[in-house]
C-alpha positions as CSV (number, residue, x, y, z in Angstrom):
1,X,0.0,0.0,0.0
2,X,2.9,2.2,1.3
3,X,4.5,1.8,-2.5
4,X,1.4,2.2,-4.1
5,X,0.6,5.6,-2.5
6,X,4.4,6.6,-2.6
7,X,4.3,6.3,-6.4
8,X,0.9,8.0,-6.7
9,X,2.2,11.3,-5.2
10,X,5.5,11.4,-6.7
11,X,2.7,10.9,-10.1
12,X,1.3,14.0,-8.6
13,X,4.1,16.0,-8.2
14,X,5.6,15.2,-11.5
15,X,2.2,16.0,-13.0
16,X,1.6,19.3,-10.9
17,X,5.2,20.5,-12.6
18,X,4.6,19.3,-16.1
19,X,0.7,21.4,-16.2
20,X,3.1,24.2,-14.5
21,X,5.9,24.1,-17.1
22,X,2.7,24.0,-20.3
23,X,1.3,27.0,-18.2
24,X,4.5,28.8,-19.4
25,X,5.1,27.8,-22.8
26,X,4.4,29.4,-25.6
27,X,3.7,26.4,-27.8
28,X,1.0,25.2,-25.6
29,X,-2.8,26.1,-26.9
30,X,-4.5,29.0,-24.8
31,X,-7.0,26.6,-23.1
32,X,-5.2,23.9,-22.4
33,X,-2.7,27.0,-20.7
34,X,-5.6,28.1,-18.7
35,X,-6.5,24.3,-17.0
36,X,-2.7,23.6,-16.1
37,X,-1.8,27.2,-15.1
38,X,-5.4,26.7,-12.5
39,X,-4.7,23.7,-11.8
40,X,-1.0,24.7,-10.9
41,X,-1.3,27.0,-8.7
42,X,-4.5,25.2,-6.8
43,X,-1.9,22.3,-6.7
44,X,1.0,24.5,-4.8
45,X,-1.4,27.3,-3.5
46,X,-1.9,27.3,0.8
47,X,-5.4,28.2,0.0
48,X,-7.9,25.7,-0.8
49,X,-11.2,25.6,-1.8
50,X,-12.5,23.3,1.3
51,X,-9.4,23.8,4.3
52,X,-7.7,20.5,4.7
53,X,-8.6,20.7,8.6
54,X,-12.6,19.8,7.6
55,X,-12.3,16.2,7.4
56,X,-12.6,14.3,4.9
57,X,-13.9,17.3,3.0
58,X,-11.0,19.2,3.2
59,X,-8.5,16.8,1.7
60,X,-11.3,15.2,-1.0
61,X,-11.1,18.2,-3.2
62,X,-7.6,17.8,-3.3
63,X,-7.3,14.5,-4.0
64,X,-10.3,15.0,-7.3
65,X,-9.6,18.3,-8.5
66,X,-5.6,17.9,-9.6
67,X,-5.5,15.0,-10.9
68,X,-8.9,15.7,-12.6
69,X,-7.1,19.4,-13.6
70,X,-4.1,17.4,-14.6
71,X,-5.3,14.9,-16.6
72,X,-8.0,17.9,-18.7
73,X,-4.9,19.9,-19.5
74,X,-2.6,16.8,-20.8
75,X,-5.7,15.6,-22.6
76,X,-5.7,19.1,-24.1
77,X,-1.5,19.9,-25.1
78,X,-0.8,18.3,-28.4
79,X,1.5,14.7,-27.7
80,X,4.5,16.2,-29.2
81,X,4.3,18.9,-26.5
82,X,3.2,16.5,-23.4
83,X,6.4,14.6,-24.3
84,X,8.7,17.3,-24.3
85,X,7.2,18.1,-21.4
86,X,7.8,15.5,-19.2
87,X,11.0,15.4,-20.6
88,X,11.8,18.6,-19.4
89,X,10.1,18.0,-16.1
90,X,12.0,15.0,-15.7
91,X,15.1,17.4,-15.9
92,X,13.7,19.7,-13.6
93,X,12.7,17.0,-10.8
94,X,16.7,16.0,-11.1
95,X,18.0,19.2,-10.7
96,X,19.1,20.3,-6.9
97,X,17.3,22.6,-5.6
98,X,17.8,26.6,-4.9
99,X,18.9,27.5,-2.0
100,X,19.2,31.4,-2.8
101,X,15.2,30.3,-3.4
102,X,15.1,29.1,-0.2
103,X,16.8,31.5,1.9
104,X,14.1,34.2,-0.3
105,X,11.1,32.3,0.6
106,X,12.2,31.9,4.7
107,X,13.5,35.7,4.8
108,X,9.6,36.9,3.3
109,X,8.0,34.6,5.8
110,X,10.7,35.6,8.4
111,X,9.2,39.5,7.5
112,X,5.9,38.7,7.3
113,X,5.4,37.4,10.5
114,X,7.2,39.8,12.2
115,X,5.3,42.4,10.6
116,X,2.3,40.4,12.0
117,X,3.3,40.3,15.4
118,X,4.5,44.1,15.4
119,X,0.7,45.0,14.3
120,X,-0.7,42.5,17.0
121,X,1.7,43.7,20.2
C-alpha cells in the first residue's frame, strides 16, 4: 500500500510541474494553458477551496480536483508537446534545488510574521 501511494504522489508532483511548465510555454494552446496554469497554482497554493482541517472534505477536493485538472490539460497539449514536457520536467525534478530560493522564501515569511506580530503587540 505504502509503495502504491508513494508512487501516486510522486505521479502528482511530477504532474503538478509538467501542467506548471505547459502554463509557461508558448507552444501550448490558450485553453489547455488556462486548466494547467489553474490547476498549478491550486496544486502549490496554501489556499484551498475546502481547508484541509474539515475532514474528509477538506483533503477530498484535493485529491479529485488535480488529478482531474491534470489529466484535462494533458488531454488538451498536443502529444508532441506532453512529451517534451515530461522530458523537461523530468530534468527539472533531477536538478538540486535553490537554495538562494530558499533562503528568499524563509526571509519573506521571516518579515511577514514579524510584521504580524509588530501590528498585533
Amino acid at each position: 500500500m505504502k509503495t502504491r501511494l508513494a508512487r501516486w504522489a510522486k505521479a502528482m508532483r511530477h504532474g503538478v510541474l509538467i501542467a506548471w511548465l505547459a502554463a509557461r510555454d508558448p507552444r501550448t494552446p490558450l485553453f489547455a494553458k488556462l486548466i494547467a496554469g489553474l490547476t498549478a497554482a491550486y496544486a502549490l497554493s496554501p489556499i484551498d477551496l475546502i481547508p484541509d482541517f474539515i475532514p474528509i472534505f477538506g483533503l477530498l477536493d484535493d485529491l479529485l480536483l488535480v488529478p482531474a485538472g491534470i489529466w484535462l490539460a494533458l488531454l488538451l497539449i498536443p502529444d508532441e508537446l506532453v512529451a517534451d514536457l515530461r522530458a523537461k520536467a523530468e530534468q527539472q525534478a533531477r536538478a538540486p534545488a535553490s537554495m538562494v530560493g530558499l533562503a528568499i522564501i524563509v526571509t519573506i515569511w521571516a518579515g511577514a510574521a514579524f510584521a504580524a506580530w509588530r501590528l498585533l503587540a
